[in-house]
C-alpha positions in Angstrom: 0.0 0.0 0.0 1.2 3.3 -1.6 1.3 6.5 0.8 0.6 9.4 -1.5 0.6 12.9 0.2 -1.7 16.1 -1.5 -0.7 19.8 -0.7 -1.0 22.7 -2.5 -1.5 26.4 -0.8 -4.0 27.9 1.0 -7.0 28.0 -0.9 -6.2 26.1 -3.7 -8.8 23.5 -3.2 -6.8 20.6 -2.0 -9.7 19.6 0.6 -12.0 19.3 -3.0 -9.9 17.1 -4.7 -9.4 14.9 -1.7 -13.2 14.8 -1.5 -12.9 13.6 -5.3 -10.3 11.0 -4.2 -12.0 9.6 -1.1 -15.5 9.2 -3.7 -13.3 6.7 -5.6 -13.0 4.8 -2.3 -9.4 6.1 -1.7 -9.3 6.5 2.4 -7.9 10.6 3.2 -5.9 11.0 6.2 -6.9 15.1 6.6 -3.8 16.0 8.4 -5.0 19.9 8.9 -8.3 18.4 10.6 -6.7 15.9 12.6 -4.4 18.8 13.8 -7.0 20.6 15.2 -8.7 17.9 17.0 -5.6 17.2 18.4 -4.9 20.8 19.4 -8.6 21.0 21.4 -8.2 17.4 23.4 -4.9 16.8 23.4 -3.9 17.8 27.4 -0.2 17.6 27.0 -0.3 20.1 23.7 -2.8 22.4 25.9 -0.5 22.8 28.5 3.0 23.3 26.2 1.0 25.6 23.8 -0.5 27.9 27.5 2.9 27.9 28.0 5.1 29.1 25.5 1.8 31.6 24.2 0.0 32.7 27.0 -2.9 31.4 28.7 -5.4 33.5 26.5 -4.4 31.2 24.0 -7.7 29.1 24.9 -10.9 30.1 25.6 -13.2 29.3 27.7 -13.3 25.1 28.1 -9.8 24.8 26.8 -11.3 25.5 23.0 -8.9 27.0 21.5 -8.7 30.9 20.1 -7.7 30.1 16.4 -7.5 33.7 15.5 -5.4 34.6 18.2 -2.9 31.6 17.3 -2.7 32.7 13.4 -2.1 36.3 14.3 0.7 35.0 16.6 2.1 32.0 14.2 1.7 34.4 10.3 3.6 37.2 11.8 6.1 35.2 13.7 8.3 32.3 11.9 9.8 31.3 14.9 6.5 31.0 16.4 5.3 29.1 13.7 8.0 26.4 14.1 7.8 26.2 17.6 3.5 25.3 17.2 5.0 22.6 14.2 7.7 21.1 16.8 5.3 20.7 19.5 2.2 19.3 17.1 3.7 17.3 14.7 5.1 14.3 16.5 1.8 13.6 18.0 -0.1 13.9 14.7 3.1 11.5 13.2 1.8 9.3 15.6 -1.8 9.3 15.1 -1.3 8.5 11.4 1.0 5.9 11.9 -1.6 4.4 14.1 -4.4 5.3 11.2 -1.9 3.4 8.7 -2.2 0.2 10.5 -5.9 -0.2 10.7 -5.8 0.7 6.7 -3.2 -1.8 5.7 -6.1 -4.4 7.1 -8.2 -3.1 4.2 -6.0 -4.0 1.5 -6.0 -0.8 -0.4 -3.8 -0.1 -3.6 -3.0 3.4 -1.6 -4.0 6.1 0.6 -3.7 10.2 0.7 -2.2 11.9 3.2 -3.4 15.6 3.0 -1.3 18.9 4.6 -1.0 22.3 3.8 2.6 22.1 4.6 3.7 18.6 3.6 7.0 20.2 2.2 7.7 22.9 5.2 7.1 20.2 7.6 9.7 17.8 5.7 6.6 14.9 5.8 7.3 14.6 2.1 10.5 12.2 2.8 7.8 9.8 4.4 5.7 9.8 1.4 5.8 7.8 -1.8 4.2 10.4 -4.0 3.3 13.7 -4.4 0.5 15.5 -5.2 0.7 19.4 -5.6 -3.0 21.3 -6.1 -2.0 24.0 -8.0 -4.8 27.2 -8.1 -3.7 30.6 -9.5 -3.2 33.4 -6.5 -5.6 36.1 -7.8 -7.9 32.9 -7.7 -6.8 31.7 -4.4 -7.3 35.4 -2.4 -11.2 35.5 -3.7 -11.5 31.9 -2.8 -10.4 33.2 0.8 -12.4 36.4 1.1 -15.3 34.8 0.8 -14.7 31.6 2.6 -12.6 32.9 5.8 -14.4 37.0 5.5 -10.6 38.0 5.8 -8.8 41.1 4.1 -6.5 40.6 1.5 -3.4 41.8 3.3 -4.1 38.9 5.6 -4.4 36.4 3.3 -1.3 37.3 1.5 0.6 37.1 5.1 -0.8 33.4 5.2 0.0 32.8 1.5 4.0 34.3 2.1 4.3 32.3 5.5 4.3 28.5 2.6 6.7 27.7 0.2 6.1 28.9 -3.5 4.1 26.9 -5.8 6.3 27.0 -8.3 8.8 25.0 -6.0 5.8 22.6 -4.8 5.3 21.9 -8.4 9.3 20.8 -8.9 9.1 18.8 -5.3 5.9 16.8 -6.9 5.0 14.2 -8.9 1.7 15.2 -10.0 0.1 18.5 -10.9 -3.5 19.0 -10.7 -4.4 22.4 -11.7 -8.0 24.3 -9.9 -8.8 27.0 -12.2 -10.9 28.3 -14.7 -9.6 26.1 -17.5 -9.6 22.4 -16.2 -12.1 20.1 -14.9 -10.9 18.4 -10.9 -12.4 15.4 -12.2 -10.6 14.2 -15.1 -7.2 15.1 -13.3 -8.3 13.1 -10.5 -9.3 10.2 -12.6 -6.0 9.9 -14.6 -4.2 10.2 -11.5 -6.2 7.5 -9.6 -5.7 5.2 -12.7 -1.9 5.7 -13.1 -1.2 4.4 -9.5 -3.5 1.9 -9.0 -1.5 0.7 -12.1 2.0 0.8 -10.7 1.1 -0.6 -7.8 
């Protein structure tokens, strides 16, 4: 069983062609999703995250204040790696656990999804690599309408990931969300090509 990650940047779609993907019966580890789970029950991660950020870092009920960690995390790199060093071994861990109740299924492969499968060096552990690929001007509408944020905002978040342009050279496959091509068809030929070489 192949492990084949998706990524692509912020609002490029990535979570659509998974959804594509897991409608072919593909099973989607969603590693931004799991993350914050993980971040809202996880008591250890709580308590590191209170202190290194501040207490006000969580709400009431330990739920935590997700605009307050962006602010802190897009306008801070160091932050930002600190939140990665303390969230990512735990969420290594959950998918190697998620792995071994799939490999019981006898699937051809799986997706693992993250925003920053390349930042995060998670690439190494992957077979493949799929790169969503969405134009920016495309991307920032996308994001003012989904997240009601400004556009100086979203380009912080967008400037905070490595270039597409480098995704695209790090990847093996391109799927491009625009105007001009259908998700579908990409997904399909995709799908096709490694259940084949598998």
């Amino acid at each position: 069983m192949k492990k084949i990650g998706i990524t692509g940047g912020i609002g490029s779609g990535k979570s659509v062609v998974c959804k594509i993907f897991n409608n072919l019966k593909v099973p989607v580890y969603n590693s931004d999703e799991i993350a914050k789970k993980i971040l809202n029950s996880d008591e250890k991660i709580i308590s590191t995250l209170k202190n290194n950020f501040g207490d006000n870092i969580y709400l009431d009920s330990n739920v935590l204040d997700k605009k307050k960690l962006s602010e802190i995390i897009f306008n801070d790199k160091l932050s930002l790696k600190k939140v990665n060093e303390i969230v990512h071994p735990v969420i290594k861990k959950h998918f190697q656990n998620w792995l071994k109740k799939r490999k019981k299924e006898n699937h051809k492969y799986i997706i693992k999804e993250a925003a920053i499968l390349f930042e995060s060096g998670t690439f190494r552990e992957l077979d493949k690599i799929i790169t969503v690929f969405s134009p920016e001007n495309i991307r920032i509408k996308r994001l003012e309408i989904r997240d009601k944020v400004d556009v100086n905002t979203i380009r912080k978040k967008i400037s905070n990931q490595i270039s597409e342009e480098e995704k695209i050279k790090m990847s093996d496959f391109v799927i491009y969300n625009d105007d001009k091509n259908l998700l579908v068809p990409q997904v399909l030929k995709i799908h096709k090509l490694l259940k084949r070489k598998i």
